[in-house]
N, C-alpha and C positions, 0 to 999 in steps of 0.2 A: 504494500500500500504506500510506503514511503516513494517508492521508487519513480511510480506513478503524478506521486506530490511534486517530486522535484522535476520531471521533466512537463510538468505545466507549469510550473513554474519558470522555469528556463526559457518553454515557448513563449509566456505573457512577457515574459523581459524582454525576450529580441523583439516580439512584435511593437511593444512601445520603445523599444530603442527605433527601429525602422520606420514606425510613425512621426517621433519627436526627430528625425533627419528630414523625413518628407516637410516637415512644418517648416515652412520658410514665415517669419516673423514678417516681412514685406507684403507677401500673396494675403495675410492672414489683413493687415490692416487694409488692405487694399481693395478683398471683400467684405470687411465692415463697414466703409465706407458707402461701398456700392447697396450695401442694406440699408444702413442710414438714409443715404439720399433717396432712395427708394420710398424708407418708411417718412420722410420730412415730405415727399410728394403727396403723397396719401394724406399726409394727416393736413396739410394744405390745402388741399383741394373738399376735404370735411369740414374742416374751418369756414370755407366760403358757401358752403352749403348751410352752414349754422348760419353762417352771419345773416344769408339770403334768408332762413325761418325766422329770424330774429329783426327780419327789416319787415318783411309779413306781420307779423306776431305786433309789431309797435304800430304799424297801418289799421288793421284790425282795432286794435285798445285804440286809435285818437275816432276811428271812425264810431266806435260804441260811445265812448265820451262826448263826439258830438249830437249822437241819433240822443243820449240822455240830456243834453241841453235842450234840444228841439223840447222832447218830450214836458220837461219842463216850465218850457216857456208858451208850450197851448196849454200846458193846467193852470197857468194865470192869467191866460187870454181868456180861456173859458171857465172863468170863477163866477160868473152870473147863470150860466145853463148845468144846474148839477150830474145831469146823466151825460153832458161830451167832457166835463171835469172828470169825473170816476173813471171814465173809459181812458182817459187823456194821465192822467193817476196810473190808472193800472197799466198802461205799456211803460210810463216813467219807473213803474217800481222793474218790470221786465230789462229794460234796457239797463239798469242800475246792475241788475244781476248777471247782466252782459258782461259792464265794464269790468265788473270784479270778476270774474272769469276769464277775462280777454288779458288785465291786469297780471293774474296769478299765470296764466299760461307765458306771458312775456319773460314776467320776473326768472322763471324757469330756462326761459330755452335763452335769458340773456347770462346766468347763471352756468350755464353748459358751455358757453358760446368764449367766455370769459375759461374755462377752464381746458378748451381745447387750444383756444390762444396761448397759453400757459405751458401747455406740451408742447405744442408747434416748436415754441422758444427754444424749450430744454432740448426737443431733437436737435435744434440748430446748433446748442451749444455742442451736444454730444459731437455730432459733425462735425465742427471748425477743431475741436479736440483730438479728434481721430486722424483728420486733413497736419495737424501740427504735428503730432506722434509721425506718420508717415514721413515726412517730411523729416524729421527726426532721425527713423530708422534709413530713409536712403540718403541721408550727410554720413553718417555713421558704417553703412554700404561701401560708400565711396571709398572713406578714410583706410577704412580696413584692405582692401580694393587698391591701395596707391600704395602701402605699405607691403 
């Protein structure tokens, strides 16, 4: 049983000896990068899609906001005829319940919109970090390379 132990043993050592040679430090940053920009594309082009529900989402809440002024402003046009007041009343109380819903949906997707901005960011830094380290690794390439 021993014998067995040591020659898998043996074999996992040369196989990560022959992987950790195959690992070029360069290819390695070089595919990070390529993921990076990849995932900053994406998460950019989500960002504009928020932004764009988020310019909706505010068109929406000013137009509820104004449909409840109108409403409003015939409940005191028609404060002398009590049956188009009530009627004039109860869309004003509807439309009220509009804007706070239009409100809470805003505050939400401007909440999201603000926090994929946020990421957007960090990808970027992660990126220019990665772009530096490279940059890095092939001065250091070179040097060894001229020596």
């Amino acid at each position: 049983m021993g014998v067995f132990q040591r020659i898998g043993d043996i074999l996992k050592a040369n196989i990560n000896d022959l992987i950790d040679r195959a690992e070029d430090p360069e290819k390695m940053v070089k595919q990070i990068i390529l993921d990076l920009q990849k995932e900053v594309s994406q998460s950019t082009q989500a960002l504009g899609k928020a932004m764009a529900s988020q310019r909706i989402a505010e068109r929406q809440y000013q137009t509820a906001q104004k449909t409840s002024a109108d409403w409003e402003s015939k409940v005191a046009l028609n404060a002398g005829d009590t049956e188009l007041a009530k009627r004039a009343l109860a869309n004003k109380v509807k439309a009220d319940q509009d804007v706070e819903s239009c409100k809470q949906m805003y505050d939400t997707i401007t909440t999201q919109t603000d926090a994929i901005r946020d990421q957007v960011e960090a990808l970027k830094a992660k990126l220019d970090e990665a772009k530096s380290r490279q940059a890095m690794l092939l001065a250091r390439s070179q040097m060894a390379k001229t020596q």
